[in-house]
Structures are given as C-alpha cells and as structure tokens.
mmCIF file of the N, C-alpha and C atoms, coordinates in Angstrom:
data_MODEL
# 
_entry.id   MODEL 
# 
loop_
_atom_site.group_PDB 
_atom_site.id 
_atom_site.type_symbol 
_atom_site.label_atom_id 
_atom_site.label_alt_id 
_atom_site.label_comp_id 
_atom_site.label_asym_id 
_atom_site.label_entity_id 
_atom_site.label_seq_id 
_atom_site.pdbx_PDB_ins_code 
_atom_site.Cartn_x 
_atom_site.Cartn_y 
_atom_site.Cartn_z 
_atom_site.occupancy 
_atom_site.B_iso_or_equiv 
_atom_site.pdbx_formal_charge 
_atom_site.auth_seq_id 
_atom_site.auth_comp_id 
_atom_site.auth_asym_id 
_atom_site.auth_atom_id 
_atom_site.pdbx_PDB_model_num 
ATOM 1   N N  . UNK A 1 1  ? 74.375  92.673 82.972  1.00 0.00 ? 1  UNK A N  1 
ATOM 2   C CA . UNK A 1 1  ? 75.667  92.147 83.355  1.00 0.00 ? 1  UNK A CA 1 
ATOM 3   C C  . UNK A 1 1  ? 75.956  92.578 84.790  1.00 0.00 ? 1  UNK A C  1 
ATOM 4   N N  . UNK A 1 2  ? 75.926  91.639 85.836  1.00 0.00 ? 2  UNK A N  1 
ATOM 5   C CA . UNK A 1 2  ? 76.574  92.310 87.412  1.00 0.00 ? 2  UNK A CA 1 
ATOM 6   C C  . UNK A 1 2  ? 77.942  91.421 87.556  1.00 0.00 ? 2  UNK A C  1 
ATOM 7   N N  . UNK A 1 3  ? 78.918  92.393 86.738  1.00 0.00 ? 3  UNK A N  1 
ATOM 8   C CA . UNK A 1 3  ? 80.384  92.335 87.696  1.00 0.00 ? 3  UNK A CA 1 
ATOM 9   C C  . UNK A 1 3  ? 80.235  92.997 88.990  1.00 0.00 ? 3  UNK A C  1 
ATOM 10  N N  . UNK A 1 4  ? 81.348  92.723 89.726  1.00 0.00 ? 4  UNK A N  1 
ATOM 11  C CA . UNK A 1 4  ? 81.825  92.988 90.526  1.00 0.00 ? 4  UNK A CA 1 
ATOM 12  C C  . UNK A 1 4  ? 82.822  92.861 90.964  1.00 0.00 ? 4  UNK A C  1 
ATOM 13  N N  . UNK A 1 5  ? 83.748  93.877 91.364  1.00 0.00 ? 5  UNK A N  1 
ATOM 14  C CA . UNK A 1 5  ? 85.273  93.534 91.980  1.00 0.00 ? 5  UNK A CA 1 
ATOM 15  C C  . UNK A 1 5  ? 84.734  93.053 93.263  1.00 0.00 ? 5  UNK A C  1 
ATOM 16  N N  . UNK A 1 6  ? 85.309  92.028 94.229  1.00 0.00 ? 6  UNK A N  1 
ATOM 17  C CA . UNK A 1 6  ? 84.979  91.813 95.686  1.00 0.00 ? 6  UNK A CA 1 
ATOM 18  C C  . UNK A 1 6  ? 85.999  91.959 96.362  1.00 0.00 ? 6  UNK A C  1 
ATOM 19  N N  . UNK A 1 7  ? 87.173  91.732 95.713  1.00 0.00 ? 7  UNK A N  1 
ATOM 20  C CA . UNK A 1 7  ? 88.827  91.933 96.652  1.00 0.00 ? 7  UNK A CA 1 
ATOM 21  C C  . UNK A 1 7  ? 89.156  92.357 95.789  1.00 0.00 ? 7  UNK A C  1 
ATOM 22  N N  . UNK A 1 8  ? 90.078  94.150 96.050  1.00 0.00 ? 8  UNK A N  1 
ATOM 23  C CA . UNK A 1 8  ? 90.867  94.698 95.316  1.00 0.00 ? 8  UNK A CA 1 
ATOM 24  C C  . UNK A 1 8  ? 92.576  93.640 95.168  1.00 0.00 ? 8  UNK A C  1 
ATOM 25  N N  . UNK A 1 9  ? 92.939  94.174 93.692  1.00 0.00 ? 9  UNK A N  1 
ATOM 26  C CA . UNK A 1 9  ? 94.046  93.715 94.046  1.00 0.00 ? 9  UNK A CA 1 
ATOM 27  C C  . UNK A 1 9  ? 94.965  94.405 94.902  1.00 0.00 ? 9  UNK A C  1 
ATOM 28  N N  . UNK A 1 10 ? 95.863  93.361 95.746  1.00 0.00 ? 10 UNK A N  1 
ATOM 29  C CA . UNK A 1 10 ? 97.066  93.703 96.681  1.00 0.00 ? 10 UNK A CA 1 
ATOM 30  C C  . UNK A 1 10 ? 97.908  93.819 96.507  1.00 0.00 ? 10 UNK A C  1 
ATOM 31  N N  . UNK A 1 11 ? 98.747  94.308 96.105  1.00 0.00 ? 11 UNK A N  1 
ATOM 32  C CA . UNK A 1 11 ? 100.612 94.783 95.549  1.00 0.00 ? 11 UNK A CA 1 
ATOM 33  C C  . UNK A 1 11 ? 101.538 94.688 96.815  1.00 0.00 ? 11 UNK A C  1 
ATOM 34  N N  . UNK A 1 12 ? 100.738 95.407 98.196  1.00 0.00 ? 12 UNK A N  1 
ATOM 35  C CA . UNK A 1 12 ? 101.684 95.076 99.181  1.00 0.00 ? 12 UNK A CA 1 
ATOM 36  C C  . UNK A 1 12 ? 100.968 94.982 100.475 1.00 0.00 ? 12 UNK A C  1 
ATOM 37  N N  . UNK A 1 13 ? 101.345 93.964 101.199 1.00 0.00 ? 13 UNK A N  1 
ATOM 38  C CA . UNK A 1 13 ? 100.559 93.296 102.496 1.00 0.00 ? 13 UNK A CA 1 
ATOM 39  C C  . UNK A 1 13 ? 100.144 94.635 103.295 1.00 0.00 ? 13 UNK A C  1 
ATOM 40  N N  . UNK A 1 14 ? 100.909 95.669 103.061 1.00 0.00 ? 14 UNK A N  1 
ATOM 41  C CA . UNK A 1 14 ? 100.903 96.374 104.153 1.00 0.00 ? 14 UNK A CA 1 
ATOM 42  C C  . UNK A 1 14 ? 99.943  97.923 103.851 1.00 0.00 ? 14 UNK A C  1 
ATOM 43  N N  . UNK A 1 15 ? 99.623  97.972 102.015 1.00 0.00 ? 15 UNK A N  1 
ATOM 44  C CA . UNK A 1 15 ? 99.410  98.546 101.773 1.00 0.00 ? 15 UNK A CA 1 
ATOM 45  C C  . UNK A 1 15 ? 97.843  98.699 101.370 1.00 0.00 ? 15 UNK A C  1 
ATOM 46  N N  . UNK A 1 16 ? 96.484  99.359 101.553 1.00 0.00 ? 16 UNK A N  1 
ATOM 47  C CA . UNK A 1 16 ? 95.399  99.415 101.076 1.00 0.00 ? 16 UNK A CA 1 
ATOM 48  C C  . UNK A 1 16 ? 94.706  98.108 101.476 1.00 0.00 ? 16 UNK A C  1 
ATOM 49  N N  . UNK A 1 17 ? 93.403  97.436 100.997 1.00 0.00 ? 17 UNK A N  1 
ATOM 50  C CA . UNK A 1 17 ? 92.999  96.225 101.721 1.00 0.00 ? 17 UNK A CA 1 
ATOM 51  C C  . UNK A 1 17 ? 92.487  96.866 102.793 1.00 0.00 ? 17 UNK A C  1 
ATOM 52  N N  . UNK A 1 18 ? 91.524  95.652 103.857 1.00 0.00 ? 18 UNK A N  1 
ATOM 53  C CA . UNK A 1 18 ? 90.859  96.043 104.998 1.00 0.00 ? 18 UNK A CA 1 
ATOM 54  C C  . UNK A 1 18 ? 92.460  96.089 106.444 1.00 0.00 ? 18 UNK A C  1 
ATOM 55  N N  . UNK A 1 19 ? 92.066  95.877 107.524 1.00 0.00 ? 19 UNK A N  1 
ATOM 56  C CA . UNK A 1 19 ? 93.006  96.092 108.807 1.00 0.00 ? 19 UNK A CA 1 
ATOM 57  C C  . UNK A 1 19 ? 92.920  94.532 109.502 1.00 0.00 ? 19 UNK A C  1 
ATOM 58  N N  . UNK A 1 20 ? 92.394  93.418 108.334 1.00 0.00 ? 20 UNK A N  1 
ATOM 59  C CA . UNK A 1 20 ? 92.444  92.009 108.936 1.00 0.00 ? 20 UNK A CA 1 
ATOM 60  C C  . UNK A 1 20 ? 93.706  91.760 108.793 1.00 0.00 ? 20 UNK A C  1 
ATOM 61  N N  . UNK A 1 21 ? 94.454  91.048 110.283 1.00 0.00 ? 21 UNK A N  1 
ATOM 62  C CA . UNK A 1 21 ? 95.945  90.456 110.204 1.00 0.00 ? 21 UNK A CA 1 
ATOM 63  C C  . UNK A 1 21 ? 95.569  89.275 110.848 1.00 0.00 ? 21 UNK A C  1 
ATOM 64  N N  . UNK A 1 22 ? 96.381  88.473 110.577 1.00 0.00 ? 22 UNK A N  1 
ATOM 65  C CA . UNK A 1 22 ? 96.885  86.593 111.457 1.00 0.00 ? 22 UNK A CA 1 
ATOM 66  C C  . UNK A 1 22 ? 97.593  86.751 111.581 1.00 0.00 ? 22 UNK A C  1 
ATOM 67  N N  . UNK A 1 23 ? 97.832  86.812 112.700 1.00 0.00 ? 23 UNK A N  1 
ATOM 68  C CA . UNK A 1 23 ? 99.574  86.550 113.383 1.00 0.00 ? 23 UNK A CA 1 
ATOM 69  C C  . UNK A 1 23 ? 100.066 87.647 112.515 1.00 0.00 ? 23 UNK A C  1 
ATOM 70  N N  . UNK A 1 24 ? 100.019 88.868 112.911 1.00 0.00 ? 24 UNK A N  1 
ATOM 71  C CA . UNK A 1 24 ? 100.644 90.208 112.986 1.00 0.00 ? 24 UNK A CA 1 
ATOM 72  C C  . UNK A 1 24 ? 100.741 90.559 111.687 1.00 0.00 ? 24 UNK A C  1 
ATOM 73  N N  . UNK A 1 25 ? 100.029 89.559 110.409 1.00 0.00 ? 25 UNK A N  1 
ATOM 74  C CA . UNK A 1 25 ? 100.287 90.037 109.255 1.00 0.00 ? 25 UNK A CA 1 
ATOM 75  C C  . UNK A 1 25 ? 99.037  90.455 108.056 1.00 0.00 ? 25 UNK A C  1 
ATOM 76  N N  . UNK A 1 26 ? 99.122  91.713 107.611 1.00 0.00 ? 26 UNK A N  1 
ATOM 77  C CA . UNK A 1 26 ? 98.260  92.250 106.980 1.00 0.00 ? 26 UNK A CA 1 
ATOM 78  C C  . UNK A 1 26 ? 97.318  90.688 105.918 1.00 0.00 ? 26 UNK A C  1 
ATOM 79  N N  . UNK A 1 27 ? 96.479  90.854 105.584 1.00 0.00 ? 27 UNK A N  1 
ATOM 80  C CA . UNK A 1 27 ? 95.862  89.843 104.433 1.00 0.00 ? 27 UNK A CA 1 
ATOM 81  C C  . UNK A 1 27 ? 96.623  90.437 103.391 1.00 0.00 ? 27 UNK A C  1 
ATOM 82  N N  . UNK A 1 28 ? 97.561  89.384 102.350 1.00 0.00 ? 28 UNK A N  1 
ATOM 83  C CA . UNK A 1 28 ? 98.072  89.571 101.702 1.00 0.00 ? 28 UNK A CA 1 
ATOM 84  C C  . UNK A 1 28 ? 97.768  89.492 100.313 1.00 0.00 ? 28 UNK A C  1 
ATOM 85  N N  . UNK A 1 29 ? 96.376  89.624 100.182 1.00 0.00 ? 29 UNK A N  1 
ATOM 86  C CA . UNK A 1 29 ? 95.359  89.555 98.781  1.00 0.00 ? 29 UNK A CA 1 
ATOM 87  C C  . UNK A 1 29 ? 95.480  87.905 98.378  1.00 0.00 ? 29 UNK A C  1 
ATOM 88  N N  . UNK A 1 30 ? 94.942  87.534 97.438  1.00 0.00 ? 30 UNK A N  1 
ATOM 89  C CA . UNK A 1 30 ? 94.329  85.739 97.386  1.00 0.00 ? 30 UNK A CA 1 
ATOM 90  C C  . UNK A 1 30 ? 95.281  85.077 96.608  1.00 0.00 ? 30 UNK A C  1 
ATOM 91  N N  . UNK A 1 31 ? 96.191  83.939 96.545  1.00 0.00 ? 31 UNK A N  1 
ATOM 92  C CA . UNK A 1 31 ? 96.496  83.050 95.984  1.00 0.00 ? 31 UNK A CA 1 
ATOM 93  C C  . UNK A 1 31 ? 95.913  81.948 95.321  1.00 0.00 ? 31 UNK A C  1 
ATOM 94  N N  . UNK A 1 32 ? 95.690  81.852 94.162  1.00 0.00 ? 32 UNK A N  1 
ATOM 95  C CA . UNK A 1 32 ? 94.825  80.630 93.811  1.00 0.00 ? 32 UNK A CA 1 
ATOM 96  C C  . UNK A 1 32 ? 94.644  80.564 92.185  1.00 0.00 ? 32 UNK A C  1 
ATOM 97  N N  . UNK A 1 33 ? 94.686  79.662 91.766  1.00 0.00 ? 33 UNK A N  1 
ATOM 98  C CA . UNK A 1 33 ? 94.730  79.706 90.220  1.00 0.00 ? 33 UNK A CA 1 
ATOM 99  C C  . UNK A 1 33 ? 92.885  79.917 90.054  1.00 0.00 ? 33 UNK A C  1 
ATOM 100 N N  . UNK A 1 34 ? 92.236  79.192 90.791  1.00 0.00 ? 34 UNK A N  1 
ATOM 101 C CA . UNK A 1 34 ? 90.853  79.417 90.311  1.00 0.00 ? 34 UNK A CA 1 
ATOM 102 C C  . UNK A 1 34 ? 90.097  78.981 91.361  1.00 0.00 ? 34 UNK A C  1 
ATOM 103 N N  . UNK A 1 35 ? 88.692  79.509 91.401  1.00 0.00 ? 35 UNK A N  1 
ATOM 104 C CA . UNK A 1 35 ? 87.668  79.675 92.719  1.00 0.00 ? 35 UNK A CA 1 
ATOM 105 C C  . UNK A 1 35 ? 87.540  78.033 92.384  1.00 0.00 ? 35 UNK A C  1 
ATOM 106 N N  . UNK A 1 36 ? 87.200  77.600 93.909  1.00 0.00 ? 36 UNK A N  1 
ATOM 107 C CA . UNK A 1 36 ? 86.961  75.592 93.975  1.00 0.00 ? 36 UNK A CA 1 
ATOM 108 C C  . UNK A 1 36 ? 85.325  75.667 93.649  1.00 0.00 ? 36 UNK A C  1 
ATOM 109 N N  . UNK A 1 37 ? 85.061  74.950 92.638  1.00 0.00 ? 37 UNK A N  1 
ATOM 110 C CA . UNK A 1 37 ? 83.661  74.660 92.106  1.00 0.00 ? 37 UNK A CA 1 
ATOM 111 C C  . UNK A 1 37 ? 82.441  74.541 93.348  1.00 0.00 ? 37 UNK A C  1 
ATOM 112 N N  . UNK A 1 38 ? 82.561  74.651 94.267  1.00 0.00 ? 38 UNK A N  1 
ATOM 113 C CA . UNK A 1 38 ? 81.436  74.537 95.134  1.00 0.00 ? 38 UNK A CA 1 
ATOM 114 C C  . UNK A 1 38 ? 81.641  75.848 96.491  1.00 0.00 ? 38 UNK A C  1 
ATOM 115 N N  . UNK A 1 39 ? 81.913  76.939 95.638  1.00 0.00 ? 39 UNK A N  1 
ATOM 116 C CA . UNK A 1 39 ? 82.755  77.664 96.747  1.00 0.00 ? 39 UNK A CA 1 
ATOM 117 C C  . UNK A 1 39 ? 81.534  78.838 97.797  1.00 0.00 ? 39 UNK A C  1 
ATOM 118 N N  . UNK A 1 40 ? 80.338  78.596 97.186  1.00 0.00 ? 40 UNK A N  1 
ATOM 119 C CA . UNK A 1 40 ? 79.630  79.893 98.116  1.00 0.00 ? 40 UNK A CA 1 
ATOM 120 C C  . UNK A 1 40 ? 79.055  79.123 99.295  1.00 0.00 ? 40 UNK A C  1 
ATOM 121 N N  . UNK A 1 41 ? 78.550  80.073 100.239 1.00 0.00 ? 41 UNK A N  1 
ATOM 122 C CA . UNK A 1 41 ? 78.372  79.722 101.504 1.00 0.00 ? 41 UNK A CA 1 
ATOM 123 C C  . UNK A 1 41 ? 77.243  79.063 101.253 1.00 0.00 ? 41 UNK A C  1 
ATOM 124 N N  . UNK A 1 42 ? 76.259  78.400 102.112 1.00 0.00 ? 42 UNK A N  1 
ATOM 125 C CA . UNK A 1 42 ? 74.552  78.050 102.151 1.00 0.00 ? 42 UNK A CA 1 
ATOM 126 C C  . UNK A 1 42 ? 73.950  79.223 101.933 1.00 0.00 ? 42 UNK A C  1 
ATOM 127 N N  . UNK A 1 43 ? 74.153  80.701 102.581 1.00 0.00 ? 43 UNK A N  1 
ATOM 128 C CA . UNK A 1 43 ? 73.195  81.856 102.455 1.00 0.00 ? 43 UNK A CA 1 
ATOM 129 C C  . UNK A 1 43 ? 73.480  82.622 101.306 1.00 0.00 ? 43 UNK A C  1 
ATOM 130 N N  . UNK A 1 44 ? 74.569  82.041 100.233 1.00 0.00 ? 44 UNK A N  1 
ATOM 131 C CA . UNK A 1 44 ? 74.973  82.809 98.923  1.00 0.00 ? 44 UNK A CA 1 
ATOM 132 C C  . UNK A 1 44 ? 75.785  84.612 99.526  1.00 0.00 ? 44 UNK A C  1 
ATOM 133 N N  . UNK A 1 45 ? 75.964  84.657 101.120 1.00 0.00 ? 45 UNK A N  1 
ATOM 134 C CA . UNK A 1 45 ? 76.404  85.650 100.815 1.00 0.00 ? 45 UNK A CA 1 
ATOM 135 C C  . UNK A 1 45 ? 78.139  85.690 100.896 1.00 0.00 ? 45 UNK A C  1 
ATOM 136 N N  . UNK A 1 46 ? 78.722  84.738 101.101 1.00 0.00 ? 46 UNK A N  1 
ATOM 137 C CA . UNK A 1 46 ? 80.320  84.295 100.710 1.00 0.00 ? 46 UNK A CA 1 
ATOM 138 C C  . UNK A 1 46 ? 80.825  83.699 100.355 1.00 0.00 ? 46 UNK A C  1 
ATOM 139 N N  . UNK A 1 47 ? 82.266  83.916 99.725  1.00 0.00 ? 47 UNK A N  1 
ATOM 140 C CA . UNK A 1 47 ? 82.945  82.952 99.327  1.00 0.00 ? 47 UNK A CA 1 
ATOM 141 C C  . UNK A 1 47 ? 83.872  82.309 100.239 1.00 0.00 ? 47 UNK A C  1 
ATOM 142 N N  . UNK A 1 48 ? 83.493  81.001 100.221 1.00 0.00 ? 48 UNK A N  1 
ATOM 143 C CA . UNK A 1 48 ? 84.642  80.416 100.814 1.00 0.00 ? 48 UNK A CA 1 
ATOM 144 C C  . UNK A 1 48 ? 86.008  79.401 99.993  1.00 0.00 ? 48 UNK A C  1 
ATOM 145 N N  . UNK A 1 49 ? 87.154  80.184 100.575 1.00 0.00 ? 49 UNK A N  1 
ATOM 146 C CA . UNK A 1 49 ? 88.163  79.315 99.776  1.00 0.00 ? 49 UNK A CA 1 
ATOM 147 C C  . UNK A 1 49 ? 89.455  79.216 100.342 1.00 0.00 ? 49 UNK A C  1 
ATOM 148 N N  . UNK A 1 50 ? 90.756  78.514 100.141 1.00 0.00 ? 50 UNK A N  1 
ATOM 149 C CA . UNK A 1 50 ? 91.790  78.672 100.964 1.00 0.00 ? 50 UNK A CA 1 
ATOM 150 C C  . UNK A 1 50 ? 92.790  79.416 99.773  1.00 0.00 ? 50 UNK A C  1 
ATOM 151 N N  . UNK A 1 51 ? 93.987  79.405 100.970 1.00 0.00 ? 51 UNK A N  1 
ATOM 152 C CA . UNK A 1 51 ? 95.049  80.472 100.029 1.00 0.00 ? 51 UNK A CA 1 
ATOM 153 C C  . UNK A 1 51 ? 96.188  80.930 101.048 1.00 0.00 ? 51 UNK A C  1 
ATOM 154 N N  . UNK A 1 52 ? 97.049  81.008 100.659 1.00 0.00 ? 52 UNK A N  1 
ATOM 155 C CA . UNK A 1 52 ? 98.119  81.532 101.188 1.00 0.00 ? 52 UNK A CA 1 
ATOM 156 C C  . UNK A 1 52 ? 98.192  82.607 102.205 1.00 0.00 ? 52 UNK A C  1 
ATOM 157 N N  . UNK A 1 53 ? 98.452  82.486 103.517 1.00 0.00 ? 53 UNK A N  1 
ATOM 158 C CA . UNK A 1 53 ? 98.570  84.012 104.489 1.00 0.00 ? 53 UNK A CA 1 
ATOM 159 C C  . UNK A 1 53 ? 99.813  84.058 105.460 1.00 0.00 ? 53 UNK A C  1 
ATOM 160 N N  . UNK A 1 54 ? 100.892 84.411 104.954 1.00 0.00 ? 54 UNK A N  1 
ATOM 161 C CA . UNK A 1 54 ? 102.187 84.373 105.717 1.00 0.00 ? 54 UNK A CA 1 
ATOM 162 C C  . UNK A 1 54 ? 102.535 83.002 104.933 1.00 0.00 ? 54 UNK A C  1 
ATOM 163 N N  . UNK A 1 55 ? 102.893 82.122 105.909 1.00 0.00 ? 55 UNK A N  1 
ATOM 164 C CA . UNK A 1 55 ? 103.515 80.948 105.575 1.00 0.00 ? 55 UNK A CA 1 
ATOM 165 C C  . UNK A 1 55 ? 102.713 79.750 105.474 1.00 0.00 ? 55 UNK A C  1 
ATOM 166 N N  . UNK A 1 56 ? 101.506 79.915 105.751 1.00 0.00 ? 56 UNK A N  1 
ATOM 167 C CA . UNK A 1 56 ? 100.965 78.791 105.772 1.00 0.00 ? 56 UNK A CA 1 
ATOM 168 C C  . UNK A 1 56 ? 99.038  78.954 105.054 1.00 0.00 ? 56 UNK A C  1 
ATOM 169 N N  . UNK A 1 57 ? 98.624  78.039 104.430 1.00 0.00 ? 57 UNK A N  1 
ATOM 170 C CA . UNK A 1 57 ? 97.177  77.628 103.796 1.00 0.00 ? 57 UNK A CA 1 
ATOM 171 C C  . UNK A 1 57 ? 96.280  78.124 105.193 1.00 0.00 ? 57 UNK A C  1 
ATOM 172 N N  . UNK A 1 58 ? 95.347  79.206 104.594 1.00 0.00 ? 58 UNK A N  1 
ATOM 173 C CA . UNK A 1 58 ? 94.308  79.197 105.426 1.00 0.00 ? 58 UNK A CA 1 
ATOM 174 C C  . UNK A 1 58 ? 92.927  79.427 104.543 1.00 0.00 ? 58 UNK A C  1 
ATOM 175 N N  . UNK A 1 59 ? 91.859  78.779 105.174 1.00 0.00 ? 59 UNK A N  1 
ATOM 176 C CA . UNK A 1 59 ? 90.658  79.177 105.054 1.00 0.00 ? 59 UNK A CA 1 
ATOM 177 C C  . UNK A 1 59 ? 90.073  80.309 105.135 1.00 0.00 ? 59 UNK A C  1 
ATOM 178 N N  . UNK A 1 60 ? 89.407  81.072 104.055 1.00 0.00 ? 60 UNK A N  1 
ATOM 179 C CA . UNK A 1 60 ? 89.323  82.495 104.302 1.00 0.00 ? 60 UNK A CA 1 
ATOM 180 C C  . UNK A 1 60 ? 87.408  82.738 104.053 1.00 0.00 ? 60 UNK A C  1 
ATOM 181 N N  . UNK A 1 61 ? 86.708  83.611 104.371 1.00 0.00 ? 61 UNK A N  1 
ATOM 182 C CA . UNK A 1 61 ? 85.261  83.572 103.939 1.00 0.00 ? 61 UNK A CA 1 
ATOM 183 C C  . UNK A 1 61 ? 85.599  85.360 103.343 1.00 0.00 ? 61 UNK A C  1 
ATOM 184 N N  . UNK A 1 62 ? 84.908  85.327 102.003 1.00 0.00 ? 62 UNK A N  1 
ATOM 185 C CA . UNK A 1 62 ? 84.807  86.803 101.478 1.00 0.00 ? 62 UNK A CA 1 
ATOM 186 C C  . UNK A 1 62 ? 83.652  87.236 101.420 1.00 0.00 ? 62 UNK A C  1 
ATOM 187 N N  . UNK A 1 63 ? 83.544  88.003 102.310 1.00 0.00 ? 63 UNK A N  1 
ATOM 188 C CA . UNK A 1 63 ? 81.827  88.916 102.125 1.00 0.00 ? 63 UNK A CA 1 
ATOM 189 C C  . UNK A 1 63 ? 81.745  89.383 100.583 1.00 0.00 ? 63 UNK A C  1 
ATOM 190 N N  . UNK A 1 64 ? 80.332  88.996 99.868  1.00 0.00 ? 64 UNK A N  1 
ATOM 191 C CA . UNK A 1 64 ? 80.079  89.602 98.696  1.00 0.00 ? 64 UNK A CA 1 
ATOM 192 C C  . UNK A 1 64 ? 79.781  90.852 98.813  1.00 0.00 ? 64 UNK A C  1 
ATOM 193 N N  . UNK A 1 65 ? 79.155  91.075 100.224 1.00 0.00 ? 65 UNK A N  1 
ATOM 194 C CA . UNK A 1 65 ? 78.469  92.846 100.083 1.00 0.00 ? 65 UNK A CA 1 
ATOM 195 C C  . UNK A 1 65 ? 79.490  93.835 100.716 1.00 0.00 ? 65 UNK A C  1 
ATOM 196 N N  . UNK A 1 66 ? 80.230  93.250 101.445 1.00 0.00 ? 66 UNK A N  1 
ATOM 197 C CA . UNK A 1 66 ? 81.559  94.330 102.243 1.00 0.00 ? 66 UNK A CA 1 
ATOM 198 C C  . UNK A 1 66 ? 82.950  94.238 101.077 1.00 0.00 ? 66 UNK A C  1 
ATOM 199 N N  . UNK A 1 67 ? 83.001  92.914 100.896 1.00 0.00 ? 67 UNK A N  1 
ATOM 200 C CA . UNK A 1 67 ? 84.365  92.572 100.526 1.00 0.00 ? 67 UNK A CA 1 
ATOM 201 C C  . UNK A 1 67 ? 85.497  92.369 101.762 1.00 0.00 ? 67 UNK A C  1 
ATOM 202 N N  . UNK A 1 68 ? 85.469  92.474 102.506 1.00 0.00 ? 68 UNK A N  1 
ATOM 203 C CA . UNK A 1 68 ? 85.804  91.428 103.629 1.00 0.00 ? 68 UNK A CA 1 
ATOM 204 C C  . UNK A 1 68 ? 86.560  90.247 103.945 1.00 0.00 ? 68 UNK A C  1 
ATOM 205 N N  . UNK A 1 69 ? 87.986  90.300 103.934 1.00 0.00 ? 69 UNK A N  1 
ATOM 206 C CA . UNK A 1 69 ? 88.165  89.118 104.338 1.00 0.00 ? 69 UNK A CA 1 
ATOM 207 C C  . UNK A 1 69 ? 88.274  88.746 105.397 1.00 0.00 ? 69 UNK A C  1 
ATOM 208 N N  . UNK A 1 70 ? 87.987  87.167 106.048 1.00 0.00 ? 70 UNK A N  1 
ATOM 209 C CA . UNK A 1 70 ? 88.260  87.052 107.451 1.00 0.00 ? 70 UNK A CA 1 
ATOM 210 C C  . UNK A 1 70 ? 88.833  85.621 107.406 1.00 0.00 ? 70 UNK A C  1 
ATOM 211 N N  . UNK A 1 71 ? 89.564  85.017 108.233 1.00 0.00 ? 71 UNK A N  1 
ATOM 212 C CA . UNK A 1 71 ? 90.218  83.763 108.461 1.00 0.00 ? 71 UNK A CA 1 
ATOM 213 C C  . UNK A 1 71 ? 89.482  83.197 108.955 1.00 0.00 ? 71 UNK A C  1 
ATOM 214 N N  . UNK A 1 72 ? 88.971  81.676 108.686 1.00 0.00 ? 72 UNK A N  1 
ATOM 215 C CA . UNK A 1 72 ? 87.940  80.978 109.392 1.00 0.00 ? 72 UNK A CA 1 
ATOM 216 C C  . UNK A 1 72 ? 89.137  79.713 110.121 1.00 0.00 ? 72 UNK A C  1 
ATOM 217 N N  . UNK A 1 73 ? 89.259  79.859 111.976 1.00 0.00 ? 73 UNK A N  1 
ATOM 218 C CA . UNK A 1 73 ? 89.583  79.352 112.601 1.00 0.00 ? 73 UNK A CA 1 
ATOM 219 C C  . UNK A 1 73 ? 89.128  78.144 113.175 1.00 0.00 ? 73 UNK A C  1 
ATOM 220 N N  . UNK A 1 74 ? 89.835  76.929 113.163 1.00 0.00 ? 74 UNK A N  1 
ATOM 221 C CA . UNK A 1 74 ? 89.046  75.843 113.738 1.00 0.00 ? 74 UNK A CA 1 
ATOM 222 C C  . UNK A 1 74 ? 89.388  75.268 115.137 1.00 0.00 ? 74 UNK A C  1 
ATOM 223 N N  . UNK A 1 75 ? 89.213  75.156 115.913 1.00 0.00 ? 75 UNK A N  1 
ATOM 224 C CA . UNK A 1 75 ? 89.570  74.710 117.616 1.00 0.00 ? 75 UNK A CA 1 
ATOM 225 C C  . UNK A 1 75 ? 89.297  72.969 117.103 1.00 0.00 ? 75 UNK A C  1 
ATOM 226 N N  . UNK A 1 76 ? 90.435  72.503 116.849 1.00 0.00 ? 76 UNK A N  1 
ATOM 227 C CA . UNK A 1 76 ? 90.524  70.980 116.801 1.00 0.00 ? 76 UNK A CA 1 
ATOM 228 C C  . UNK A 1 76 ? 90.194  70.354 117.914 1.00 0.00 ? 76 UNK A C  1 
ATOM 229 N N  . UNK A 1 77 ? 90.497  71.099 119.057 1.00 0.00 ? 77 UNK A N  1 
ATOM 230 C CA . UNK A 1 77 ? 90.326  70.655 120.421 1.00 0.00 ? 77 UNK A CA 1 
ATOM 231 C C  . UNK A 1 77 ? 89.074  70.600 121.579 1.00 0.00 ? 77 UNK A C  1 
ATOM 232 N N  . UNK A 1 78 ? 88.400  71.319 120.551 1.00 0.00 ? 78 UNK A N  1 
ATOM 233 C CA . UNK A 1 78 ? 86.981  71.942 121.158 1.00 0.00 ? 78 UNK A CA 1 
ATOM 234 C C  . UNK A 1 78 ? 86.089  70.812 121.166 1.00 0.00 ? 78 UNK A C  1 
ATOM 235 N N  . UNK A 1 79 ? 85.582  70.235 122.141 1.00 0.00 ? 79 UNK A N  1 
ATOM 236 C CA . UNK A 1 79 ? 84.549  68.961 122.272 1.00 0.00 ? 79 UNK A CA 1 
ATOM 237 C C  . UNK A 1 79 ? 83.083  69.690 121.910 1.00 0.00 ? 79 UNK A C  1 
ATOM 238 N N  . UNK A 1 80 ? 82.719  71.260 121.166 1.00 0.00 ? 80 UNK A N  1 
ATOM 239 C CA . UNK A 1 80 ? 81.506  71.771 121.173 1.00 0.00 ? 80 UNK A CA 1 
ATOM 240 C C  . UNK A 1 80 ? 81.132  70.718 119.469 1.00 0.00 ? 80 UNK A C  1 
ATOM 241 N N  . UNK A 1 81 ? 79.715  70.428 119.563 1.00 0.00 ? 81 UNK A N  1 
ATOM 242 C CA . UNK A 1 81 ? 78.870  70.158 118.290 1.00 0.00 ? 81 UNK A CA 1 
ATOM 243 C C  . UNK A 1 81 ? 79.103  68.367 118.636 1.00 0.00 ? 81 UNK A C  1 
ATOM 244 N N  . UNK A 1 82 ? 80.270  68.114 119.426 1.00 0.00 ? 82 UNK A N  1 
ATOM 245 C CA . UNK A 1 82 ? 81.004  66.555 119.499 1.00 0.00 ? 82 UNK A CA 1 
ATOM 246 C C  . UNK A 1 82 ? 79.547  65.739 119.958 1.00 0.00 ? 82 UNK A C  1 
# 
C-alpha cells in the first residue's frame, strides 16, 4: 500500500504550509471536491489542478516528492512558442 499525504491540511493561510504567496497571500491549502481525471503531469512527478487562492481560480502544480505548491502563471501576452 503507498499512501501518501502530499499537502498537509491548512486551518490557517498564515499558519504551517511552505512560504509560497500570490499577491502577498500565504497558499491557502486546496479547494476542490475531487482531483480532475487526467490530473498528473507527462513526467508523473505532479499534480496539476486549479483551486481557489485569495479571490480568484488558479492553476497550481504539486510536487509528489517535496509537496510543493507553486502557481502556474500564464503571459497571455507573450508572442514566445507563437
């Protein structure tokens, strides 16, 4: 059997968790009724999923081996890959 916790739970934004903030605010642990059926990366080593951070839906990637969260940012404006 390999459980694993990957994100502790969060009780308070400000409290325990890693030192990742958006816009001045701690990661406020995950919103979501359930992981989206196609959610790991190509290299199996994250999850990707969205969820609540302050006021607004963001895209987040969770390291399986750190536990890690980080906000995945998109430059709408960026002509790179175009």
């Amino acid at each position: 059997d390999s459980k694993k916790t990957v994100v502790d739970v969060v009780r308070l934004p400000e409290e325990g968790g890693d030192d990742t903030k958006l816009s001045g605010i701690k990661f406020p642990g995950l919103f979501l009724n359930q992981l989206p059926s196609d959610c790991f990366s190509p290299d199996g080593q994250h999850i990707l999923l969205s969820t609540q951070w302050g006021s607004v839906t963001k895209i987040v990637a969770i390291s399986l081996e750190a536990g890690t969260v980080s906000p995945i940012n998109f430059d709408l404006l960026s002509n790179e890959g175009a």
